[in-house]
C-alpha positions as CSV (number, residue, x, y, z in Angstrom):
1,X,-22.3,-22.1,-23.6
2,X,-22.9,-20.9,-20.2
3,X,-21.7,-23.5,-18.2
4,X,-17.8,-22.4,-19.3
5,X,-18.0,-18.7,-18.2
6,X,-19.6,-19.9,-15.2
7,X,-16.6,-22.3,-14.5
8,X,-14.3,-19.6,-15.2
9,X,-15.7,-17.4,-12.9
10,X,-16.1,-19.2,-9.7
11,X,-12.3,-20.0,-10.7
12,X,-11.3,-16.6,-10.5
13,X,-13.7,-16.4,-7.5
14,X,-11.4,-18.7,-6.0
15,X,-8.0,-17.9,-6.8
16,X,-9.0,-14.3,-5.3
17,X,-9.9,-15.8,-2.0
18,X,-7.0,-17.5,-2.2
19,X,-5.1,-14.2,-2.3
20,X,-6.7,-12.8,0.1
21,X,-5.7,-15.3,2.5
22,X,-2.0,-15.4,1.6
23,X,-2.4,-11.5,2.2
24,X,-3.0,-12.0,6.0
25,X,-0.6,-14.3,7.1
26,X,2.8,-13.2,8.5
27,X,4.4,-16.4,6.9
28,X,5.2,-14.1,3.8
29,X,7.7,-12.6,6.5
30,X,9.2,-16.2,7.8
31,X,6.5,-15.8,10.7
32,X,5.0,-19.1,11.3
33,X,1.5,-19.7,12.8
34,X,3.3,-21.1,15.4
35,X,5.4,-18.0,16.2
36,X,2.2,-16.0,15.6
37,X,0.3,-17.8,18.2
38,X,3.2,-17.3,20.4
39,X,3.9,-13.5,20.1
40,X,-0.1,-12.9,20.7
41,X,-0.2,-14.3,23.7
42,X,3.2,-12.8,25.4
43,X,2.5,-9.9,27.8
44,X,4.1,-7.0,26.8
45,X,6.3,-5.0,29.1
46,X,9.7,-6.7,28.0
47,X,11.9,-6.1,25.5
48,X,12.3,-8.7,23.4
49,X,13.2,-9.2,19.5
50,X,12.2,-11.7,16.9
51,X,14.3,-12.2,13.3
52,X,13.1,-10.1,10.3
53,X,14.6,-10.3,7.2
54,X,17.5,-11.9,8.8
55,X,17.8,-9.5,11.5
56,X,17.2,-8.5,15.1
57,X,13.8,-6.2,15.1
58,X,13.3,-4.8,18.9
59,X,9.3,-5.3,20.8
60,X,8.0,-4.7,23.8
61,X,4.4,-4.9,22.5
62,X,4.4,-8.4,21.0
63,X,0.3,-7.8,19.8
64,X,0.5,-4.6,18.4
65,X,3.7,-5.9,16.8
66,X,2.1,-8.4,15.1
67,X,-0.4,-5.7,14.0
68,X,2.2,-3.4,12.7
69,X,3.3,-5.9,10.8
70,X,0.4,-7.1,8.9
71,X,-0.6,-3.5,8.1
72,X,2.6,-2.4,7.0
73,X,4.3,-5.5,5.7
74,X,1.7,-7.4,4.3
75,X,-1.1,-5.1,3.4
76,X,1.8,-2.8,2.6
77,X,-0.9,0.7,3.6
78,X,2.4,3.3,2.9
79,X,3.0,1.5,-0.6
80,X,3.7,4.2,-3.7
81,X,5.7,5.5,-5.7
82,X,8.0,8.3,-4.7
83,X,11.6,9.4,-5.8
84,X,14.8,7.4,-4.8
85,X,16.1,10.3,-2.5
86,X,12.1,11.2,-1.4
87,X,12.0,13.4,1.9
88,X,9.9,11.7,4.7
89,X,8.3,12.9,7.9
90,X,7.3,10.4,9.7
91,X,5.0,11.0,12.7
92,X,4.5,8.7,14.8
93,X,7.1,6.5,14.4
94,X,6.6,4.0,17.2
95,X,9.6,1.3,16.9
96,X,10.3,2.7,13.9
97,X,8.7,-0.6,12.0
98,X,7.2,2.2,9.0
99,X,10.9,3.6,8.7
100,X,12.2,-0.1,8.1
101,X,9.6,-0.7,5.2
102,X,10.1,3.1,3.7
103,X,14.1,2.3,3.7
104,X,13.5,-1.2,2.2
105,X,11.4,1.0,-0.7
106,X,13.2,4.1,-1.0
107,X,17.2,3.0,0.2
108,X,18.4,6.5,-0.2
109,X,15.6,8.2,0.9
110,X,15.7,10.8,3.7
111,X,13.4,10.4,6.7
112,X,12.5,12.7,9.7
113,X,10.9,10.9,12.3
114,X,9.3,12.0,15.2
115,X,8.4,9.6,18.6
116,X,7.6,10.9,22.0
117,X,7.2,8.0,23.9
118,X,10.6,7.7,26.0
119,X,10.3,3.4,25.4
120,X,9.3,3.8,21.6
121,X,12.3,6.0,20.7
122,X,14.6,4.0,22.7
123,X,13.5,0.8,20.2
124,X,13.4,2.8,17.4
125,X,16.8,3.8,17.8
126,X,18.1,0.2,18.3
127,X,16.2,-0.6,15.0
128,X,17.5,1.8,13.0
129,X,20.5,0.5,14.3
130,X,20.2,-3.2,13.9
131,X,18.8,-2.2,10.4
132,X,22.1,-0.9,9.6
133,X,19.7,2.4,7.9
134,X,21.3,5.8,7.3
135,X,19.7,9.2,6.6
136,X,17.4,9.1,9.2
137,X,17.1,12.1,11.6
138,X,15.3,11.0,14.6
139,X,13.5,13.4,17.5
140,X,12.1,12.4,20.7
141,X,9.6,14.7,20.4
142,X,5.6,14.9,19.3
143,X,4.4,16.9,16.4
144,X,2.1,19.5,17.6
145,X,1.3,23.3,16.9
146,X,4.4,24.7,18.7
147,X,7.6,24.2,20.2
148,X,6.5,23.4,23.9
149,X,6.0,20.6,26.8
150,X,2.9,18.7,26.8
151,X,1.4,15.7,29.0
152,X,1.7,12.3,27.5
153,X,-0.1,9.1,28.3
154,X,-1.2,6.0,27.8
155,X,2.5,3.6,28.1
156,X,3.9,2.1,25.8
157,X,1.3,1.5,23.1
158,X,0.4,2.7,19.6
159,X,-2.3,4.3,21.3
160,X,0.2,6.5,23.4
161,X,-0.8,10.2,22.8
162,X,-0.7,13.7,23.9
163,X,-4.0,14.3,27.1
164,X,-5.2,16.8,28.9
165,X,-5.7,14.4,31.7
166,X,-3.7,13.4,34.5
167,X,-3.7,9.4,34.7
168,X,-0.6,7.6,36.6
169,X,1.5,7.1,33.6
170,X,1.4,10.6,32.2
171,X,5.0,11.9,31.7
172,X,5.9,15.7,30.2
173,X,7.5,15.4,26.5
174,X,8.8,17.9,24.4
175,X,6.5,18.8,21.4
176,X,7.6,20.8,18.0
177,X,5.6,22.5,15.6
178,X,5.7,20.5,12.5
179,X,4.9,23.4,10.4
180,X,8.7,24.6,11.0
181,X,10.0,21.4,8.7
182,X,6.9,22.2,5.7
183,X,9.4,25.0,4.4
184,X,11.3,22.5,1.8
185,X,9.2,19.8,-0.6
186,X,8.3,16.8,1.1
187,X,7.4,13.8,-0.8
188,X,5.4,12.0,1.4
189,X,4.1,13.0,5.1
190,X,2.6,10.3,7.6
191,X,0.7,11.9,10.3
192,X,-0.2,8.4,13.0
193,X,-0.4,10.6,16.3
194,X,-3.1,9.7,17.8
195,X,-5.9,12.4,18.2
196,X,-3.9,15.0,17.7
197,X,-4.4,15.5,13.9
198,X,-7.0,18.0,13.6
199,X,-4.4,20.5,16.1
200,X,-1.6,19.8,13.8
201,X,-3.3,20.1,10.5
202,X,-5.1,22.9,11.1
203,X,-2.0,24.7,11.8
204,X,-0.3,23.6,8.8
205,X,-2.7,24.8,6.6
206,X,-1.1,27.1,4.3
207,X,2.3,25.2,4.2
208,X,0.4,22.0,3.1
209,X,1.3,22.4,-0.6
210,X,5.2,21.2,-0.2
211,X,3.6,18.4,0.7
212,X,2.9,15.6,-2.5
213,X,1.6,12.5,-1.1
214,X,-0.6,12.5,2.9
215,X,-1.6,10.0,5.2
216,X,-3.4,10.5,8.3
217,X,-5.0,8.5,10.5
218,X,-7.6,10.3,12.2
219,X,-9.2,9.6,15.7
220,X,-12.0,11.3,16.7
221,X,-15.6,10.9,18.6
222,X,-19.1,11.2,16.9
223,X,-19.8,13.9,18.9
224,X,-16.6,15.8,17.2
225,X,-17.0,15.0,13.5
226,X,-16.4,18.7,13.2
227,X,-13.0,18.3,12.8
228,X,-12.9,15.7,10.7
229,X,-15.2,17.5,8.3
230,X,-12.2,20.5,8.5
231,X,-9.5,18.0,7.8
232,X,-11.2,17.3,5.1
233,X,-12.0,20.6,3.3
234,X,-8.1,21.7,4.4
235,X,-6.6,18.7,2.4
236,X,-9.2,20.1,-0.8
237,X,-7.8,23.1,-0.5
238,X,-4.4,22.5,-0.2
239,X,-5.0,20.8,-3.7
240,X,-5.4,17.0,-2.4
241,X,-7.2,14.2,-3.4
242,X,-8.2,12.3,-0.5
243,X,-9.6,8.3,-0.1
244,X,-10.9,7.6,3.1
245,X,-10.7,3.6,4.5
246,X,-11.8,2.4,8.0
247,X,-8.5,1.9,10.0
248,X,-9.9,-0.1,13.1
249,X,-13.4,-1.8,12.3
250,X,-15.1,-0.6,15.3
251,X,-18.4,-0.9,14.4
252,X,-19.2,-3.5,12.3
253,X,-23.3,-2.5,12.2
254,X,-23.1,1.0,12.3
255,X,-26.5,1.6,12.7
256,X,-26.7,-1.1,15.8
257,X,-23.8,0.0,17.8
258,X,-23.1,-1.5,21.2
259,X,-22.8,1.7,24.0
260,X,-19.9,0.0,25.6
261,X,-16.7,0.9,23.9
262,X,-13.6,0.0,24.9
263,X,-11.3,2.1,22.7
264,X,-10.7,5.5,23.3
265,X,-12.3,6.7,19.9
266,X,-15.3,5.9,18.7
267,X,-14.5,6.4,14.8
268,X,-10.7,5.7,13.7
269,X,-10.2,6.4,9.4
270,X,-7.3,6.6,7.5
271,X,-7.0,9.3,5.0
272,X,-4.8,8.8,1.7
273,X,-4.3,12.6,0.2
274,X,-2.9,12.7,-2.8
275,X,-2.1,14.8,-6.6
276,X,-2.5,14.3,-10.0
C-alpha cells in the first residue's frame, strides 16, 4: 500500500524538476544553447541585435541581456494582474526589455519610463521602435527627490546609477522628482534604480497610496540596513503588503561570507508591495 504513494511522489518529484529546468532556458524564447553560449561570451561595447519574437531587439550588453531576459521573460518577476489600460512608471528602464514584456501583457496600457543612461535610452528608444509599441512616454532622466542634475556612473550597465564619486566615466544627467507623477492612480510602479531607492521612497512617502501594485529592488550595504528597515515600515504604512526575495544570490552561506566582494552592494532584495 505504500509502495504506490511512494511512486507517485518521486513522480511528481520529477516532473517538478523537470519544470524547473524548462523555466531557465531561453529556448522558450527561440534562444538556442548555442546562441546562449554565444551572446555570453561577446564583449559588450557594441550595438548589436538578436531576433525576439520575430523582431529586431537592440544590445550592447550581451550578458546582462541574457540576464534580463531570463528574469523577465522566463521567470516572468513583473507578472500580475492589472487593468487593460493600467498606468506604469517604470524606473529604470534600461533597453526598455521590461516595457516590451508589460506591452506584450497589458497592449493598451500606458507606461512612463524613465532611463538616464545616455546609451540605454538611445536602445530603448530603437526598441520601442522596432516593437512597433505606443503609449509610452519616455524621459532621459533619473528618478530622484527633485528636479536637478546629478553625477552618473558606472557605463553602460544595469548597474549604472547616480554617485557621489568622481570615477572617469561619470557624466551629469538630469534627475526628476518622481513624486510630481504620484498625483493620479498608478497601477503598478517599478522602482530598479540602483541604490537610490531609499532617497526616492522616502520622499514619496505620503503620495504612496495612488500607488496599487510596488516593486523595488533595493541595494544596500550591511552597514546601512537602516534604510532598508525604513523602506519597509513606509510601504506598511502606506497600506502595502510586502514579500521580500533575494534578487542577486550574493551570499550563498551567510554566516561564512567571503570579505572580498566584487559587487558594489553587499545585500541586493527585491520587494513585491502589494493590496488586498
Amino acid at each position: 500500500m505504500l509502495f504506490q504513494p511512494l511512486l507517485k511522489n518521486i513522480y511528481k518529484g520529477i516532473l517538478n524538476r523537470l519544470s524547473q529546468r524548462k523555466a531557465v532556458n531561453l529556448s522558450t524564447l527561440s534562444i538556442g544553447w548555442f546562441q546562449q553560449k554565444y551572446l555570453k561570451h561577446l564583449p559588450a561595447g557594441k550595438t548589436r541585435s538578436i531576433k525576439l519574437f520575430g523582431r529586431p531587439l537592440f544590445f550592447n550588453a550581451p550578458q546582462e541581456l541574457l540576464h534580463g531576459l531570463q528574469e523577465i521573460f522566463v521567470d516572468q518577476v513583473y507578472k500580475q494582474l492589472l487593468p487593460p489600460n493600467a498606468l506604469i512608471l517604470d524606473c529604470g528602464a534600461n533597453i526598455g526589455l521590461s516595457v516590451i514584456w508589460l506591452k506584450q501583457c497589458y497592449p493598451a496600457a500606458r507606461i512612463i519610463a524613465f532611463e538616464p543612461d545616455p546609451t540605454n535610452f538611445l536602445l530603448l528608444e530603437k526598441n520601442i521602435n522596432s516593437y512597433n509599441l505606443d503609449n509610452i512616454t519616455c524621459h532621459p532622466a533619473a528618478v530622484w527627490k527633485e528636479d536637478t542634475q546629478l553625477t552618473f556612473s558606472g557605463g553602460e550597465g544595469m548597474a549604472s546609477g547616480l554617485t557621489t564619486t568622481n570615477s572617469k566615466d561619470a557624466i551629469t544627467v538630469n534627475c526628476l522628482q518622481l513624486k510630481k507623477f504620484l498625483s493620479q492612480p498608478v497601477d503598478f510602479l517599478k522602482l530598479d534604480i540602483e541604490g537610490a531607492e531609499w532617497d526616492v521612497i522616502t520622499d514619496c512617502a505620503e503620495s504612496l497610496g495612488v500607488v496599487n501594485r510596488i516593486f523595488v529592488e533595493y541595494h544596500g550595504q550591511f552597514t546601512d540596513q537602516d534604510k532598508l528597515i525604513q523602506i519597509l515600515d513606509i510601504l506598511k504604512n502606506a497600506g502595502f503588503q510586502v514579500y521580500l526575495r533575494e534578487a542577486a544570490a550574493l551570499h550563498p552561506t551567510p554566516f561564512y561570507r567571503k570579505k572580498k566582494l566584487t559587487h558594489s552592494y553587499q545585500v541586493q532584495l527585491n520587494i513585491f508591495g502589494f493590496r488586498d
